[in-house]
C-alpha positions in Angstrom: 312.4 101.2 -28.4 312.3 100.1 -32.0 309.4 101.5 -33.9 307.2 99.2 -36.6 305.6 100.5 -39.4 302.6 98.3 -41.2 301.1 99.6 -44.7 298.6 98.3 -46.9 297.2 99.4 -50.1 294.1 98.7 -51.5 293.4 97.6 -54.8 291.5 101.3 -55.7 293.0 102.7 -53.3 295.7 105.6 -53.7 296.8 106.9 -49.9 298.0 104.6 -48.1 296.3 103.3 -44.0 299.4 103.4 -42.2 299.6 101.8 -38.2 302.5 102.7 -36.1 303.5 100.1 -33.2 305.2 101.4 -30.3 305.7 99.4 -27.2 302.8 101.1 -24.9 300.8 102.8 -27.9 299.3 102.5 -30.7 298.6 105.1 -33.4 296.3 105.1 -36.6 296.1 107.4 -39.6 293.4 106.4 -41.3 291.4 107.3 -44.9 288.0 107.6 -45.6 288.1 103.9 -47.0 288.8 102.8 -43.4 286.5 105.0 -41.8 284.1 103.7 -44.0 284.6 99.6 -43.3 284.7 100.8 -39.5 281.1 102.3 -39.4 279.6 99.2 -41.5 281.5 97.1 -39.0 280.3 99.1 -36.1 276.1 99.1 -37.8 276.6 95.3 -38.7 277.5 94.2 -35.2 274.6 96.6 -34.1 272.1 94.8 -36.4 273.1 91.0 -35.8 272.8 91.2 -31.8 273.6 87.4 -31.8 276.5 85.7 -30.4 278.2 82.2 -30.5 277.0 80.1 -27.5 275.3 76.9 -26.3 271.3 76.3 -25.5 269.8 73.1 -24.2 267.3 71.1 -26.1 264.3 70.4 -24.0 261.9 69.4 -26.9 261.4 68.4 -30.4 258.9 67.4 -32.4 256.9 67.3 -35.7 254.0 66.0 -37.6 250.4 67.0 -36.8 250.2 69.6 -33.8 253.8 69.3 -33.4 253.9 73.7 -33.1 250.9 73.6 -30.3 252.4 70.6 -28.0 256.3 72.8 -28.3 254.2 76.1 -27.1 253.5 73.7 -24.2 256.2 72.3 -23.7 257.7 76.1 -23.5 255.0 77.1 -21.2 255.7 73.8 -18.9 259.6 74.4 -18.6 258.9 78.3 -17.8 257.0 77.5 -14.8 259.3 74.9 -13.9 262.4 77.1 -14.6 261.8 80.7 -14.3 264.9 82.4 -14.3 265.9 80.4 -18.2 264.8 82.0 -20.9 263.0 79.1 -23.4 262.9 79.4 -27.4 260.2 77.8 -29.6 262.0 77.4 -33.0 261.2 75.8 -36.1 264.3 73.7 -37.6 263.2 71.9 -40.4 260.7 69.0 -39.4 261.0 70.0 -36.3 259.8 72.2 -33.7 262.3 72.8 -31.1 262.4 74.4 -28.0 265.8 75.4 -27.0 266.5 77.1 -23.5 269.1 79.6 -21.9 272.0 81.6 -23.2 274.8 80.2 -22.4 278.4 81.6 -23.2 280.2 78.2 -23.0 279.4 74.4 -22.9 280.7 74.3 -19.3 278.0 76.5 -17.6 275.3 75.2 -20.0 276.8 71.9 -18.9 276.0 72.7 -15.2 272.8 73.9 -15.9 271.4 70.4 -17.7 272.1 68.5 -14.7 269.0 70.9 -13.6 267.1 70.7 -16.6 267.6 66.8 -16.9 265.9 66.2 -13.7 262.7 67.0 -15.4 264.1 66.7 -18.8 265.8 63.3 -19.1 266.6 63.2 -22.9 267.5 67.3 -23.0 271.0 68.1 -24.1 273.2 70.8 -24.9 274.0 72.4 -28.8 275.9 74.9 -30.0 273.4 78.0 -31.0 273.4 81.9 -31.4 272.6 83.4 -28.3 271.4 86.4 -27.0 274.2 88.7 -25.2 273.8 89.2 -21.8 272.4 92.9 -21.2 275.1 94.8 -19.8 273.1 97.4 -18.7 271.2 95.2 -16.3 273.1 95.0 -12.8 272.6 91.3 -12.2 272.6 89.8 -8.5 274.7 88.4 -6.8 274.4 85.6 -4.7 275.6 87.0 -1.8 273.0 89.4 -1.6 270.3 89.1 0.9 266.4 89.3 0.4 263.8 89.2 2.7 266.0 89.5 6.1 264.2 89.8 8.9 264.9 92.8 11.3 265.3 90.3 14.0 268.3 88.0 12.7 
């Protein structure tokens, strides 16, 4: 198999980063230049724990008490909705609560035909979400609680 070389040179940089491209493998020699932009990378992704997603828009509202009927809104759709985490946030008049993390339109989609039940005017936006916690084992559906010995 043919073999590809790729080098770049940085501007204050003598040696040169040099990536070799082999069918099944990859390999890297790198300099202390790249090291470096790969452990900013690698603290900067650790810092921003955000990520692109979608949120529904319960509530907003401003003008006199507008930040003590959203904490009650928030505190209404948590009872009503348990298992979706709700946001109070202030976006300039307003203050908005915005609910669930939701890593594309279509399942935060299927969850506002939920939310709208209660929620008539809520709808979905594009937001920064929280990542889902890999460490947490999550659920499934099919498994079973509160099974009686008997069935």
């Amino acid at each position: 198999m043919p073999q590809n070389t790729l080098n770049w040179n940085g501007s204050d940089q003598k040696i040169k980063d040099t990536i070799h491209l082999d069918q099944d493998s990859i390999s890297l020699e790198t300099t202390e230049k790249l090291d470096k932009l790969s452990r900013y990378y690698d603290q900067h992704t650790l810092e921003k724990k955000k990520m692109d997603g979608f949120r529904i828009e319960v509530y907003s509202g401003s003008g006199a008490n507008s930040k003590q009927k959203a904490r009650e809104k928030q505190l209404e759709f948590r009872s009503k909705f348990p298992n979706i985490p709700a946001n109070l946030v202030w976006s300039y008049p307003n203050f908005e609560i915005n609910v669930g993390n939701f890593r594309s339109k279509v399942e935060a989609e299927g969850a506002l035909i939920e939310v709208q039940k209660e929620y008539p005017f809520a709808f979905v936006k594009k937001d920064m979400i929280d990542p889902p916690d890999l460490d947490k084992k999550e659920k499934k559906s099919t498994d079973i609680k509160n099974k009686k010995a008997s069935d």
